[in-house]
C-alpha positions in Angstrom: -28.4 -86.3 38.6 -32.1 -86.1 39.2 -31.9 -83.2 41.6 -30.3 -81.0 38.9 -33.0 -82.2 36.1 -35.3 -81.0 39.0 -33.7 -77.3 39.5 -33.7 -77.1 35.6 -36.9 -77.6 34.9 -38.3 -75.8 38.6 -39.8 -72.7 36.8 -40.9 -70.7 40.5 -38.3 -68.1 40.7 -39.0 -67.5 37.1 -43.3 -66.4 37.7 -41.4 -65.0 41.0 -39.4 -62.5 38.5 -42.2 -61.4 36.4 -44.6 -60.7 39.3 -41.7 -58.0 40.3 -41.3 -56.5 37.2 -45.1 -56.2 36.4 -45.2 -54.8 40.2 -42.2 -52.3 39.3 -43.8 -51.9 36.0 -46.9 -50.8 37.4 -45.0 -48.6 40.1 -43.0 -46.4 37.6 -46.2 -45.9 35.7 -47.5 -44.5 38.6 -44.7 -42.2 39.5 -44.9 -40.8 35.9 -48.7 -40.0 36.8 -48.6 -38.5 39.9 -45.6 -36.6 38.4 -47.6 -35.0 35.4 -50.8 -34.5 37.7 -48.7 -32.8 40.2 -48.0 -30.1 38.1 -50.9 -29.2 36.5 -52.7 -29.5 39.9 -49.9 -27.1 41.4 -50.5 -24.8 37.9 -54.1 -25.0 38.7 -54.2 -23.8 42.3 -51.5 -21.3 41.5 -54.2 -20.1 38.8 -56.8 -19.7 41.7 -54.6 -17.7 44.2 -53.7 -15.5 41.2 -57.4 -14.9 40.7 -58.8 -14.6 44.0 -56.0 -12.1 45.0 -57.3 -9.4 42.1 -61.0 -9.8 43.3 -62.8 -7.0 44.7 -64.8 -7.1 48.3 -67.9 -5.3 48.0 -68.9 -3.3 51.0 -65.6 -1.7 51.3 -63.5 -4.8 53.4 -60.0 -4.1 51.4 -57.5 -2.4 53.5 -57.0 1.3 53.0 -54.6 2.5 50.6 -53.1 4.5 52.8 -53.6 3.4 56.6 -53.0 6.9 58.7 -50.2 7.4 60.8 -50.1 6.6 64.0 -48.9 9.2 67.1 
């Protein structure tokens, strides 16, 4: 009888549970950041390819419009 008064009270497993849940707690509050951040980071750089593929060289190192034909 004493060693089930013992596993009722033993309370281990229980701080056992709630460090997992605060560590899968914490872990889905992650994925949710790196999920929004991903995007706009991916928006961002998408942004800056956009813009750096309009911009002009000076000193006339674009490609020709029309490169001549070859023999």
């Amino acid at each position: 009888m004493n060693t089930v008064a013992r596993f009722v009270n033993d309370e281990s497993g229980a701080t056992a549970i709630e460090y997992g849940l605060i560590a899968a707690l914490i872990a889905v509050a992650i994925i949710v950041a790196a999920t929004a951040l991903g995007g706009n980071l991916s928006n961002l750089f998408q942004g800056i390819s956009n813009r750096l593929g309009t911009v002009a060289v000076p000193g006339g190192a674009a490609p020709p419009a029309n490169p001549p034909a070859t023999p």
